[in-house]
Backbone as CSV, one residue per row, in Angstrom:
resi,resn,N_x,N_y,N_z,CA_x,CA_y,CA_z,C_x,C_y,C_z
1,UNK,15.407,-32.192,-3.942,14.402,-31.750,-2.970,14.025,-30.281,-3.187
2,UNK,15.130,-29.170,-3.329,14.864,-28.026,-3.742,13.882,-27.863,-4.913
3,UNK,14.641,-28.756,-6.177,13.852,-28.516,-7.067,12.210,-28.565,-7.097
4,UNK,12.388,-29.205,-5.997,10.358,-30.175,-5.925,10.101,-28.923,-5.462
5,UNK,10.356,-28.223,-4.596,9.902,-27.386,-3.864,9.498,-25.861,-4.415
6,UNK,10.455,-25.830,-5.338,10.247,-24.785,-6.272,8.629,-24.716,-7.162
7,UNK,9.243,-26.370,-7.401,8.023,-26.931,-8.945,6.950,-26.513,-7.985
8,UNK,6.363,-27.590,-6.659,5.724,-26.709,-5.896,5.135,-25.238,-5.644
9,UNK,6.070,-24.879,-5.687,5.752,-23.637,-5.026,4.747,-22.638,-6.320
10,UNK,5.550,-22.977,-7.715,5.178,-22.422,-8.919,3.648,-23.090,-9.512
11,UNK,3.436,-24.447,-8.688,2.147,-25.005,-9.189,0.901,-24.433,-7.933
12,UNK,1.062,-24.020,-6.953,0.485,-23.432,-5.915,-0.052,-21.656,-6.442
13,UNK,1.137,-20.830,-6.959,0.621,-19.356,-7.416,-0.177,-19.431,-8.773
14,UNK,0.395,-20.300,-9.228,-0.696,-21.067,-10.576,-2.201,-21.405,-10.231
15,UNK,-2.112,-22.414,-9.233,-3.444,-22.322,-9.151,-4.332,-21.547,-7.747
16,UNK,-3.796,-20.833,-7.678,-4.078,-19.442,-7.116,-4.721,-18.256,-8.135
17,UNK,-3.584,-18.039,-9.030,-4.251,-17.509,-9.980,-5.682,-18.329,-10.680
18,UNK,-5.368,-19.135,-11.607,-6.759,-19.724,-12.093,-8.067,-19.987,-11.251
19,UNK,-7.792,-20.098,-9.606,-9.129,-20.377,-9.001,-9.472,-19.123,-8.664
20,UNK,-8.743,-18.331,-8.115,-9.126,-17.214,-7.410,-8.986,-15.767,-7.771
21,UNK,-7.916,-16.010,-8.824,-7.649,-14.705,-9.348,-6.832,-13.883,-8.961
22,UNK,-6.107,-14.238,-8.225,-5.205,-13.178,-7.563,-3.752,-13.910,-8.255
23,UNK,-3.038,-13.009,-8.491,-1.983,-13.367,-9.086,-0.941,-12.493,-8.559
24,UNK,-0.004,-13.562,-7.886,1.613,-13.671,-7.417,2.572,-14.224,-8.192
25,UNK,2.153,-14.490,-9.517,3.055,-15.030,-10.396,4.481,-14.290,-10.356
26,UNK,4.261,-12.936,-10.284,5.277,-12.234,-10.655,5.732,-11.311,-9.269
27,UNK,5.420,-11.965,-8.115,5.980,-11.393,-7.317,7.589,-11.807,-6.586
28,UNK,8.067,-11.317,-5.888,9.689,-11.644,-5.952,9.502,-13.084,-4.984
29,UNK,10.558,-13.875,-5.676,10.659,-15.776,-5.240,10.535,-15.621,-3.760
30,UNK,11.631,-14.668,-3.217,12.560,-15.038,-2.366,11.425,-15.077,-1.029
31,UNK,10.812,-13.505,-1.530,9.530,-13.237,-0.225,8.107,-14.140,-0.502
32,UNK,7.907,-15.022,-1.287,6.549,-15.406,-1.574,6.941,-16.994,-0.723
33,UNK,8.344,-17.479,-1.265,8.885,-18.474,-0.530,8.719,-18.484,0.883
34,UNK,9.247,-17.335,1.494,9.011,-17.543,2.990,8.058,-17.362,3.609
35,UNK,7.157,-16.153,3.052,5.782,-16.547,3.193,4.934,-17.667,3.245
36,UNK,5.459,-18.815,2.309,4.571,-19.651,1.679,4.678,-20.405,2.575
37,UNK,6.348,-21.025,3.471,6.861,-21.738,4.234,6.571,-21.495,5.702
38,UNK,6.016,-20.102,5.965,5.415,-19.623,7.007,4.061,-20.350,7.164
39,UNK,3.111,-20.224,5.908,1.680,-20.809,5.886,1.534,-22.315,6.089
40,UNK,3.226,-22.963,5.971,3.054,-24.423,6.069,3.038,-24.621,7.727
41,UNK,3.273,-24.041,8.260,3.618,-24.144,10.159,2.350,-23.792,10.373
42,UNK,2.060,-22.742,9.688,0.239,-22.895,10.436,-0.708,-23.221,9.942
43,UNK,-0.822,-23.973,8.655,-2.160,-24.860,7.979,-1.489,-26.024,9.004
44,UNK,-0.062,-26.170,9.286,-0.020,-27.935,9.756,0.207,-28.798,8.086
45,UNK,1.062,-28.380,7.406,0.936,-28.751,5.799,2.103,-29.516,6.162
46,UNK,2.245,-30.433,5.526,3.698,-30.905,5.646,4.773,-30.476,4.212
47,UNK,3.547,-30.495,2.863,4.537,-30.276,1.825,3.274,-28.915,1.279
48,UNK,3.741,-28.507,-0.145,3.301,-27.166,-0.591,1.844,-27.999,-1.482
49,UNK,2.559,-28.441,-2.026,1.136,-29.605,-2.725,0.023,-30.045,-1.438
50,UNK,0.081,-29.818,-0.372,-0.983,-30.491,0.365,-1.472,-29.208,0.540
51,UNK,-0.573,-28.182,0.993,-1.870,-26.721,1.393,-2.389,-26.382,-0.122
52,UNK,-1.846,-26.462,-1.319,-2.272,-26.599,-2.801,-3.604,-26.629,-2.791
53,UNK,-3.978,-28.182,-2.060,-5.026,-29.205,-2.211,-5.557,-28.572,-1.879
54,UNK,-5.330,-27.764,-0.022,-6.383,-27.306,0.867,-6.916,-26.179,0.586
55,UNK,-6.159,-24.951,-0.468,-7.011,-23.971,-0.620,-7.744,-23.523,-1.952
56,UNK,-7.620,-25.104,-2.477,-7.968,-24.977,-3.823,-9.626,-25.484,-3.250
57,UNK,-10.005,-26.522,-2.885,-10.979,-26.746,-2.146,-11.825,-26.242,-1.194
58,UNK,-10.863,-24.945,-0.418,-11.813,-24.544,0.755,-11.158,-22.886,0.819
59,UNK,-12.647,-22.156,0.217,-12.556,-20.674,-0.200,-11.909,-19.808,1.422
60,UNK,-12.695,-20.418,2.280,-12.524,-20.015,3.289,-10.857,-20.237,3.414
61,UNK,-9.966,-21.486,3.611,-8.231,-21.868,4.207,-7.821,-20.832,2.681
62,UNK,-8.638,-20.535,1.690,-7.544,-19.349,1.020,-7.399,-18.413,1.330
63,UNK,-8.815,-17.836,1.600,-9.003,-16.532,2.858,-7.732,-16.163,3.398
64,UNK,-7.407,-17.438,4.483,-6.383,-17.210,5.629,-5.330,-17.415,5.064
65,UNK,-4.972,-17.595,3.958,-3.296,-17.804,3.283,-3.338,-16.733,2.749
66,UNK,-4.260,-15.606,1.989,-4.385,-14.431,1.622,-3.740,-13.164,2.564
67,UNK,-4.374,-13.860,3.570,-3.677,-12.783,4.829,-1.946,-13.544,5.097
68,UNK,-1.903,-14.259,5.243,-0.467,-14.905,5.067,0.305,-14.038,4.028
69,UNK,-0.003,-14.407,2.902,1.306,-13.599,1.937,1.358,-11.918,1.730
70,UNK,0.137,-11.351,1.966,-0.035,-10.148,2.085,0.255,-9.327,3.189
71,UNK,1.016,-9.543,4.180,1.231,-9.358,5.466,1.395,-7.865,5.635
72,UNK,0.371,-7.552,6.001,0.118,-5.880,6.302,1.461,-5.454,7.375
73,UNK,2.354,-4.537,7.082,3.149,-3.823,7.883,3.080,-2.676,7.601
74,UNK,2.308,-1.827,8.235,1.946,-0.261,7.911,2.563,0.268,9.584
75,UNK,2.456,1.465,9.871,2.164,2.635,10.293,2.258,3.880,10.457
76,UNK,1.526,4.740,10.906,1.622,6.074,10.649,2.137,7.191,10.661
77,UNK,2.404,7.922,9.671,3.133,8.837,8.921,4.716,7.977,9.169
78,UNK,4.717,6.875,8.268,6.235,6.026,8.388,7.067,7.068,7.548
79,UNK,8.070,6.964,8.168,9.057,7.727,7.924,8.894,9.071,7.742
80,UNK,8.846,9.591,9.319,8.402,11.490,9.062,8.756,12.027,7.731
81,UNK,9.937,11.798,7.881,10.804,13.208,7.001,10.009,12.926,5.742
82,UNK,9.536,11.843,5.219,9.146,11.588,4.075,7.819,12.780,4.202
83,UNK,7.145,12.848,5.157,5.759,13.852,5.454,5.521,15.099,5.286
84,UNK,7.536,15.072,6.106,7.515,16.306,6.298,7.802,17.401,4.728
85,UNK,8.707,16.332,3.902,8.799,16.859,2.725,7.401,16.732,2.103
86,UNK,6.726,16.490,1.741,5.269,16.311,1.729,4.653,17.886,1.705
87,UNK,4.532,18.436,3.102,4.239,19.302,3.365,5.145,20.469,3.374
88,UNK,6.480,20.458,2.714,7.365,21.745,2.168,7.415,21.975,1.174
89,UNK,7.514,20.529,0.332,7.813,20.568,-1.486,6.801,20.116,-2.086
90,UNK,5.743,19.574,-1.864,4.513,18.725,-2.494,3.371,20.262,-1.945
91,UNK,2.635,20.241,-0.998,1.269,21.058,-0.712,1.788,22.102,-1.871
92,UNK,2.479,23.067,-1.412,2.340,24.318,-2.061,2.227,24.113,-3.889
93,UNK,2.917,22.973,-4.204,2.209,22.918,-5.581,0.780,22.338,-5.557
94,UNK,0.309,21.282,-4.969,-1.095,20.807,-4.968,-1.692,21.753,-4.877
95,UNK,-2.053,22.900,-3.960,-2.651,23.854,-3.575,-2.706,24.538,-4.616
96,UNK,-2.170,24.524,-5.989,-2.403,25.344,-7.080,-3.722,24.703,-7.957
97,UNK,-4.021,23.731,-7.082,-4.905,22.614,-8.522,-6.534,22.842,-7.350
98,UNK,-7.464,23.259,-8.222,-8.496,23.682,-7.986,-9.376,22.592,-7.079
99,UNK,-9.036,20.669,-7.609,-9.266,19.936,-7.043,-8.129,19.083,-6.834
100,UNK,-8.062,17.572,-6.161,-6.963,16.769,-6.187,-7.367,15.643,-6.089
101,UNK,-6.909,14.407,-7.152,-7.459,13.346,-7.112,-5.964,12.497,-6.585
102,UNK,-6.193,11.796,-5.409,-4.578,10.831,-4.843,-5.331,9.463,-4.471
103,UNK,-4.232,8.626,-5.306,-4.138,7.199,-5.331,-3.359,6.605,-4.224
104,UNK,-3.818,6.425,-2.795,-2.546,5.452,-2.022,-3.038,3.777,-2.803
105,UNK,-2.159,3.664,-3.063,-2.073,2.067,-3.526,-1.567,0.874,-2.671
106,UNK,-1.837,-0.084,-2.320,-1.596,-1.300,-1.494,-1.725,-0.638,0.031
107,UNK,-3.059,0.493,0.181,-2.889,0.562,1.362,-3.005,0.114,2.734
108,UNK,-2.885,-1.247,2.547,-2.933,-2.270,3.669,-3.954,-1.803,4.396
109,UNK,-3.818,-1.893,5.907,-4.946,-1.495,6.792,-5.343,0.174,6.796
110,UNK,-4.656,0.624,6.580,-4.948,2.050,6.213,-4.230,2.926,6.979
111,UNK,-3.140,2.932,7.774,-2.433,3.709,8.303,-1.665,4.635,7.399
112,UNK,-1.310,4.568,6.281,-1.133,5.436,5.159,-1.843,6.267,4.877
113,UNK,-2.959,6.150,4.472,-4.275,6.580,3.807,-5.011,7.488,4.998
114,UNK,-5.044,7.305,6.431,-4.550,8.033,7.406,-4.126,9.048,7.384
115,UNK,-2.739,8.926,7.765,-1.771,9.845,7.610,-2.297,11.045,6.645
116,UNK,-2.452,10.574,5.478,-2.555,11.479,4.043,-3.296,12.432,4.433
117,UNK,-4.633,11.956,5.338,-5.991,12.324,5.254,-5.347,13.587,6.176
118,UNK,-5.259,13.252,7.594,-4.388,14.149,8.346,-3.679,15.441,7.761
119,UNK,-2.471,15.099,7.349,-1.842,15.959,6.578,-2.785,16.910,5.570
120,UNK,-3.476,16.256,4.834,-4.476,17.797,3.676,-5.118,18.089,4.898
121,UNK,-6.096,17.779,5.507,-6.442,18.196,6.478,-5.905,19.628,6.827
122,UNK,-4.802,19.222,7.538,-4.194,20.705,7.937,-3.843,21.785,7.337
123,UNK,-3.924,21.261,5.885,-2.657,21.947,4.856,-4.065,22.656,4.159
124,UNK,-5.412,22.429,4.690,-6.768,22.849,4.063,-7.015,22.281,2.492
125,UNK,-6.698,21.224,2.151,-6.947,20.650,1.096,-7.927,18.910,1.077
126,UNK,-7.623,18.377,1.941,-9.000,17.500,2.264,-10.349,17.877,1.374
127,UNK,-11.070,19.201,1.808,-12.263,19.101,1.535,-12.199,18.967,-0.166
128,UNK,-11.306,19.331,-0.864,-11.604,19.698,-2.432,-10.006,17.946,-2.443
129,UNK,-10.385,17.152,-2.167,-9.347,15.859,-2.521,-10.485,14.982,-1.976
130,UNK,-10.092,14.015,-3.598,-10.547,13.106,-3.612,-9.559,11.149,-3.625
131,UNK,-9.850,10.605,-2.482,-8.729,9.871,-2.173,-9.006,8.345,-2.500
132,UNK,-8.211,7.742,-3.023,-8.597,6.149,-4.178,-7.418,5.432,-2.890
133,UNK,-8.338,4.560,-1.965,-7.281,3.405,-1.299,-7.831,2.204,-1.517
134,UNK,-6.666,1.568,-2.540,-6.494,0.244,-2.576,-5.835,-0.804,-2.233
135,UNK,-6.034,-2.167,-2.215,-5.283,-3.250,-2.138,-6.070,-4.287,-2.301
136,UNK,-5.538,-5.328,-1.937,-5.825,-6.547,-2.497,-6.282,-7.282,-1.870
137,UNK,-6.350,-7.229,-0.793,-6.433,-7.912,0.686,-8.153,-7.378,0.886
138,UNK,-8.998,-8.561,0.876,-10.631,-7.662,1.329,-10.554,-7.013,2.723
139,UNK,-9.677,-8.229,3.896,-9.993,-8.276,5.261,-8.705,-7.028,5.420
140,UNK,-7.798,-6.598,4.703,-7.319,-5.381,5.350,-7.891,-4.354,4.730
141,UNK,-8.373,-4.289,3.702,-9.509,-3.010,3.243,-10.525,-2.771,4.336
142,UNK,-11.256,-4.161,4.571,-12.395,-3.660,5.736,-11.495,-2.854,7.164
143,UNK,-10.681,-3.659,7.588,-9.987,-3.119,8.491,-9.306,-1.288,8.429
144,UNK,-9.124,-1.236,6.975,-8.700,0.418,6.857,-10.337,1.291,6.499
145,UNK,-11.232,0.893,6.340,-12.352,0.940,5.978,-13.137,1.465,8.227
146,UNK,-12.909,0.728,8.710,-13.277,1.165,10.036,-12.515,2.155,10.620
147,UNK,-10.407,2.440,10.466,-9.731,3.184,11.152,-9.836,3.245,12.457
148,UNK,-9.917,1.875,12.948,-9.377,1.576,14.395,-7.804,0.842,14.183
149,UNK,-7.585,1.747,15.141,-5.900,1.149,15.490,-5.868,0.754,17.289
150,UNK,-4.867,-0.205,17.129,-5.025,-0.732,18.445,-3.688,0.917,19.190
151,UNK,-4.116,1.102,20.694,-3.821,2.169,21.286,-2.325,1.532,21.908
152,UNK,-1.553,0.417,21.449,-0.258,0.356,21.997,0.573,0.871,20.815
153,UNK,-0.076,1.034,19.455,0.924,1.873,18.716,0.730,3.182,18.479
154,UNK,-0.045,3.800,19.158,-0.053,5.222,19.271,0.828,6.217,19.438
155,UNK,1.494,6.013,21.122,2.624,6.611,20.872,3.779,6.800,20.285
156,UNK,3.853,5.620,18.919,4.766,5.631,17.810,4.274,6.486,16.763
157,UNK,3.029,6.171,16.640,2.390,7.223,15.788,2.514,8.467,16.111
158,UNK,1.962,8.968,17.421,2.250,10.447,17.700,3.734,11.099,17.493
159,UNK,5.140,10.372,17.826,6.019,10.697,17.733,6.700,10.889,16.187
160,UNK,5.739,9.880,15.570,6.085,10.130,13.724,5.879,11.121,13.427
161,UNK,4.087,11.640,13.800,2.963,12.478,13.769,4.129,13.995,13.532
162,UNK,4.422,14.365,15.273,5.300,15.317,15.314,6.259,15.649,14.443
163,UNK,7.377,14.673,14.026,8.126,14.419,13.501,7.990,14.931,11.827
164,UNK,6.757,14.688,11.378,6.206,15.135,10.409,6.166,16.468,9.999
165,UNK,5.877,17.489,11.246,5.573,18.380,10.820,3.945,19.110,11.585
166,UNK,3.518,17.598,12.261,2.285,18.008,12.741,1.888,19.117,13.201
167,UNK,0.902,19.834,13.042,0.043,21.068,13.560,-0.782,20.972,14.925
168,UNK,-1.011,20.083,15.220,-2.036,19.889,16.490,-1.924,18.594,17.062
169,UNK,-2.161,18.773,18.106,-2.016,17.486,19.231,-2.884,16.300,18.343
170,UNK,-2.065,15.544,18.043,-2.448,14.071,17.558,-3.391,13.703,18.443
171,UNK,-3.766,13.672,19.263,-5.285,13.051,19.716,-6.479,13.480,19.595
172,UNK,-6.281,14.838,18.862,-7.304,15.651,18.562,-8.156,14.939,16.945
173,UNK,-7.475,14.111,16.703,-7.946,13.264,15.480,-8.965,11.704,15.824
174,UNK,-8.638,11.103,17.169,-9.066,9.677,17.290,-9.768,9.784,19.098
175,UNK,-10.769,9.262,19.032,-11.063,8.849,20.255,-10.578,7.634,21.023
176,UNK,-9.813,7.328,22.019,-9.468,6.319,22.931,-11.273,5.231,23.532
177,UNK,-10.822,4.229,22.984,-11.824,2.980,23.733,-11.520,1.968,24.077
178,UNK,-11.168,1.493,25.460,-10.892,0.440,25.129,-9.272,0.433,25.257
179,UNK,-9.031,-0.375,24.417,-7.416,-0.897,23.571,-7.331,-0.145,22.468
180,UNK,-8.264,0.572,21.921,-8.463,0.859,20.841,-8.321,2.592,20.351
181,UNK,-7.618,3.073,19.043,-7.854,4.514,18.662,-9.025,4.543,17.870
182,UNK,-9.964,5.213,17.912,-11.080,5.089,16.542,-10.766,6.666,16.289
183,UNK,-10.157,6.380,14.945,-10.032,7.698,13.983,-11.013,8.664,13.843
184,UNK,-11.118,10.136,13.757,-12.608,10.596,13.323,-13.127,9.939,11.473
185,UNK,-14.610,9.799,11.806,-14.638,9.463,10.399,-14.409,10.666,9.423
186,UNK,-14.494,11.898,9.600,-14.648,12.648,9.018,-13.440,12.927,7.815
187,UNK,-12.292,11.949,8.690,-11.278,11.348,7.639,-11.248,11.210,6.507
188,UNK,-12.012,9.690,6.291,-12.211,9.121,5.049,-13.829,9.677,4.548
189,UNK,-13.715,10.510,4.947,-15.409,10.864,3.960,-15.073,10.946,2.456
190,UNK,-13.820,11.440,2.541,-13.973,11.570,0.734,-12.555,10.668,0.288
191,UNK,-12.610,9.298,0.979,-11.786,8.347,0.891,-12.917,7.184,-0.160
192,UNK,-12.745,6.292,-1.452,-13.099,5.528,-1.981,-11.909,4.109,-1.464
193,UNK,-12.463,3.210,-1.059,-11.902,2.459,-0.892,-11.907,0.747,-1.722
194,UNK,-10.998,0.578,-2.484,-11.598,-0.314,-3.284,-10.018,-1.340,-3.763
195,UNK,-10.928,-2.809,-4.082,-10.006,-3.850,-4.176,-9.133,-3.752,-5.329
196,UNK,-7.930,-3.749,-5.558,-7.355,-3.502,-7.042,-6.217,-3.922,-7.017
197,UNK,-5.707,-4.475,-7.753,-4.618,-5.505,-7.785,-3.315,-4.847,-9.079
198,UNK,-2.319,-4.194,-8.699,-1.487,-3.887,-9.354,-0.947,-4.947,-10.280
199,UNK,-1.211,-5.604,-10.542,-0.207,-7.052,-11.629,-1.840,-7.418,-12.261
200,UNK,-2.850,-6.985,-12.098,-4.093,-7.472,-12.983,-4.890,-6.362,-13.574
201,UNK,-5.080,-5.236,-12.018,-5.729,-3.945,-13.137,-5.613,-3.143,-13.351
202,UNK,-6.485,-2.071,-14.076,-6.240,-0.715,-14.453,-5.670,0.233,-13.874
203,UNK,-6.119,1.688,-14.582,-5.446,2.638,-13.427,-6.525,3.578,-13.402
204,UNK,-6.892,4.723,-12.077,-7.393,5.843,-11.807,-7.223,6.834,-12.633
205,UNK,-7.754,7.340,-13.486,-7.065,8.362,-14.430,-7.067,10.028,-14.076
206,UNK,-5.919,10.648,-14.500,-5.811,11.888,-14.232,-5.659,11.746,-12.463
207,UNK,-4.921,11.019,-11.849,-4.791,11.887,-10.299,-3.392,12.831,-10.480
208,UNK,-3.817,13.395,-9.624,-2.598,14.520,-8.786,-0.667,13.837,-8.417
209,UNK,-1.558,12.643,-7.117,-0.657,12.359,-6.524,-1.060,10.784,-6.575
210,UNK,0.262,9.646,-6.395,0.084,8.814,-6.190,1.139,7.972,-4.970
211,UNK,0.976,7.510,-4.158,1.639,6.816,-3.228,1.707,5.484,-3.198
212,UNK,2.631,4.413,-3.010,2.823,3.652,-3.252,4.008,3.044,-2.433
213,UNK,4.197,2.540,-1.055,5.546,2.947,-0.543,5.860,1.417,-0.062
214,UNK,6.656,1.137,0.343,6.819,-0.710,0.303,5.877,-1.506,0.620
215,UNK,5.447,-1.628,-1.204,4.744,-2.603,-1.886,6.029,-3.302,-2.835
216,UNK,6.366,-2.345,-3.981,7.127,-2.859,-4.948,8.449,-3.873,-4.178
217,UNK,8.564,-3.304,-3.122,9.522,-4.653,-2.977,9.751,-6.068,-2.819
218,UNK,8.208,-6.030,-2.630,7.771,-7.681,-2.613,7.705,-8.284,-4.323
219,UNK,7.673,-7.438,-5.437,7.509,-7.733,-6.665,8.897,-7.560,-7.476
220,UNK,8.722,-8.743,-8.447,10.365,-8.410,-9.549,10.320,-7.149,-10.497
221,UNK,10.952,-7.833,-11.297,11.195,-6.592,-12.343,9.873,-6.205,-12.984
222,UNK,9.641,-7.017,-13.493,8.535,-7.528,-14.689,7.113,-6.619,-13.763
223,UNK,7.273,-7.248,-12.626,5.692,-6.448,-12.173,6.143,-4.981,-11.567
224,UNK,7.046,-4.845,-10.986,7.573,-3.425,-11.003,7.353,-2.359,-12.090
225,UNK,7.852,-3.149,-13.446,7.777,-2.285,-14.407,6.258,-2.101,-14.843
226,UNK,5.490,-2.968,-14.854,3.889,-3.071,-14.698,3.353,-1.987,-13.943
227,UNK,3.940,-1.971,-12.709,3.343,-1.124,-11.788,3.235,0.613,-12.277
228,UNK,4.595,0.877,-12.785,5.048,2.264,-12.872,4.442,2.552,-14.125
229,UNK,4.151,1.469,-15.080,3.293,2.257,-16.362,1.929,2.426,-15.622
230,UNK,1.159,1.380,-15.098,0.040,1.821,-14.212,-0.167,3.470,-13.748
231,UNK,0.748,3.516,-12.793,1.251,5.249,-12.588,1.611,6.482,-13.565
232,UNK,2.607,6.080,-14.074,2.754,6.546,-15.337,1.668,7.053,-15.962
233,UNK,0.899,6.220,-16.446,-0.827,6.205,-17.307,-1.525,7.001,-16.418
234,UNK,-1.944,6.782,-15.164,-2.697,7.303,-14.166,-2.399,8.719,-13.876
235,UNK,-1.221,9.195,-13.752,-0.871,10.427,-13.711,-1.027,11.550,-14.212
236,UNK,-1.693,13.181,-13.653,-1.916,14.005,-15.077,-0.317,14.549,-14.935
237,UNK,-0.067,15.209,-16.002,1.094,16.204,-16.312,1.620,16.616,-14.815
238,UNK,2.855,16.479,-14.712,3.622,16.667,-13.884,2.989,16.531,-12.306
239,UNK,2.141,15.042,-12.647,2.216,14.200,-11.119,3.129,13.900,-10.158
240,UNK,2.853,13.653,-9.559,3.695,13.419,-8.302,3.877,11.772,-7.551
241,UNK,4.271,10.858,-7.537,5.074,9.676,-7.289,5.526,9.605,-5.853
242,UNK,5.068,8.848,-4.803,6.094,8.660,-3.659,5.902,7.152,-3.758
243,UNK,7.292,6.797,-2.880,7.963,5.298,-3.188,7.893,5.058,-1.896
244,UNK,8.444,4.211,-1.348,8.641,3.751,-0.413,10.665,3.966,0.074
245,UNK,11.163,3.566,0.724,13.065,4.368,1.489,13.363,3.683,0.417
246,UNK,13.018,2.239,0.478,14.155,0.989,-0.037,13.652,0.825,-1.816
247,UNK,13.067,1.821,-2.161,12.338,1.711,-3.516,12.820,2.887,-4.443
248,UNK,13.220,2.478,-6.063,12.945,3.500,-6.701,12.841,3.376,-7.851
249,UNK,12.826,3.995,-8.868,12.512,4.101,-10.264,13.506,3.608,-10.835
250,UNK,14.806,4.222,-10.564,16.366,3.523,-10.961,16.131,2.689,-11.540
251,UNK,16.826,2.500,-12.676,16.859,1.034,-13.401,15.644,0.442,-14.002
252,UNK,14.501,1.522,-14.208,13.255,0.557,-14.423,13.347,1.141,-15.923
253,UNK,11.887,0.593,-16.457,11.874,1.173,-17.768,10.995,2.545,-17.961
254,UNK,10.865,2.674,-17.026,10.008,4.435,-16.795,10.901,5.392,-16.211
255,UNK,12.404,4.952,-15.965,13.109,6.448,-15.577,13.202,7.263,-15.753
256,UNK,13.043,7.187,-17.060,13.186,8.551,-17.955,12.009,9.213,-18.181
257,UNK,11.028,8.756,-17.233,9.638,8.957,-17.653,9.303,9.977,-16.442
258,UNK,10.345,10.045,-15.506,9.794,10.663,-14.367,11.157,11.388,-14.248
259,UNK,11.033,12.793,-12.618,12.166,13.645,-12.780,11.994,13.107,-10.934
260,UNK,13.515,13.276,-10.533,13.314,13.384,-8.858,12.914,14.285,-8.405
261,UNK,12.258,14.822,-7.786,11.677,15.908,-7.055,12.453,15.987,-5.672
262,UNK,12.645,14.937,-5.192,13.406,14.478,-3.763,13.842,12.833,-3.677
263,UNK,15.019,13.229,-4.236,15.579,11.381,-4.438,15.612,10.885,-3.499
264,UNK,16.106,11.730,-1.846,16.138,10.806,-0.950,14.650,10.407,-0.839
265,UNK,14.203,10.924,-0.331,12.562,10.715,0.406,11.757,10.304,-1.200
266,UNK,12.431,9.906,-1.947,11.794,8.621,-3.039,10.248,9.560,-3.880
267,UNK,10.609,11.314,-3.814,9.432,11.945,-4.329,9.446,12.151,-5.829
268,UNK,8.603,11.507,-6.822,9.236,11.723,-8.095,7.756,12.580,-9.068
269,UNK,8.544,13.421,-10.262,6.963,14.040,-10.900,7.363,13.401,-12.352
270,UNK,6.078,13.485,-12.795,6.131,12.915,-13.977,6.466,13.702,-15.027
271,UNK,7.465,13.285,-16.001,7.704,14.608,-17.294,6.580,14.562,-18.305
């Protein structure tokens, strides 16, 4: 029975890839599995071969399994200290570079990409940065693409916010409507926001900084190591790398390719 389920499961990212293009081939078993077993309770699937059927046939039921395995868990400025080092050991070198090109990668709905914006902001580097947010997901791009957040996670945000390092009353950034925070746009003005798939494409060339913070853990070795030449390549001379807590270079085939800058808070530059 296991075995079917497997065969399953491997003939489903298969033809995922070939119809649609998105490729999970190489993302880790364990999380694509429960994901996948999640999407069977709410298509109403009984086996993996029948939701197979259903989203090979109907662009739209892939849509909604797209949002299934991609399951956006963002928010803002996650994990202060990570920010706060940001703004002790990272600005004062950026601030030497005349412009700044930063890659957040898989930035889900955009509470990352956020944050970032925030932070140069204060640090007076915004206006001369230029900011690349991607992922894979159309419907959480559009969603980081507007920068409405619903107003019951705010006060988690503000307390990160602080926590960070913040300069000014966090509400001085978003207007209250509603249920709703609407970010200033003035944010993402020099935010590009665009679809890009770490296990299929290229890279941004010559940025500054690149962010990247639990994504890789949903992926094995093989696309891990994919990922970091991506970066690697993308990076100019002694770039800058942030990971995600539970993430790191360790053990990959680019270790030696990068120096810690801050092992805890996962900050790495490129040699």
């Amino acid at each position: 029975m296991q075995r079917n389920t497997d065969i399953e499961l491997r003939l489903l990212i298969e033809a995922i890839y070939l119809k649609y293009s998105y490729d999970f081939r190489d993302y880790s078993g364990a999380s694509i599995k429960r994901r996948v077993q999640h999407a069977l309770r709410q298509f109403d699937c009984k086996t993996i071969s029948a939701l197979q059927e259903r989203v090979l046939h109907d662009p739209l039921a892939f849509m909604q399994l797209l949002q299934l395995l991609t399951i956006p868990v963002s928010e803002m400025f996650r994990d202060p200290e990570h920010f706060l080092a940001i703004r002790q050991e990272v600005v004062p070198i950026l601030k030497t570079y005349p412009s700044l090109k930063i890659w957040v990668a898989g930035c889900s709905t955009g509470e990352e990409v956020y944050s970032m914006a925030i932070l140069l902001r204060e640090e007076g580097l915004l206006d001369r940065s230029i900011i690349y947010a991607t992922d894979i997901n159309p419907r959480s791009l559009e969603k980081a693409k507007q920068g409405i957040f619903s107003m019951e996670n705010i006060r988690a945000y503000t307390h990160n916010y602080q926590k960070s390092g913040g300069q000014r009353s966090f509400a001085d950034y978003y207007t209250a409507a509603y249920d709703y925070a609407i970010f200033d746009k003035s944010l993402s003005d020099n935010v590009t926001f665009a679809d890009h798939s770490l296990a299929t494409d290229s890279v941004f060339s010559e940025t500054h900084l690149i962010s990247c913070r639990n994504v890789l853990i949903y992926f094995n070795k093989t696309l891990q190591n994919r990922a970091f030449g991506l970066f690697h390549e993308s990076l100019c001379h002694r770039g800058f790398l942030m990971l995600g807590s539970k993430e790191t270079l360790d053990f990959s085939d680019y270790s030696k390719q990068f120096s810690p800058l801050l092992q805890q808070e996962r900050i790495y530059r490129k040699l």
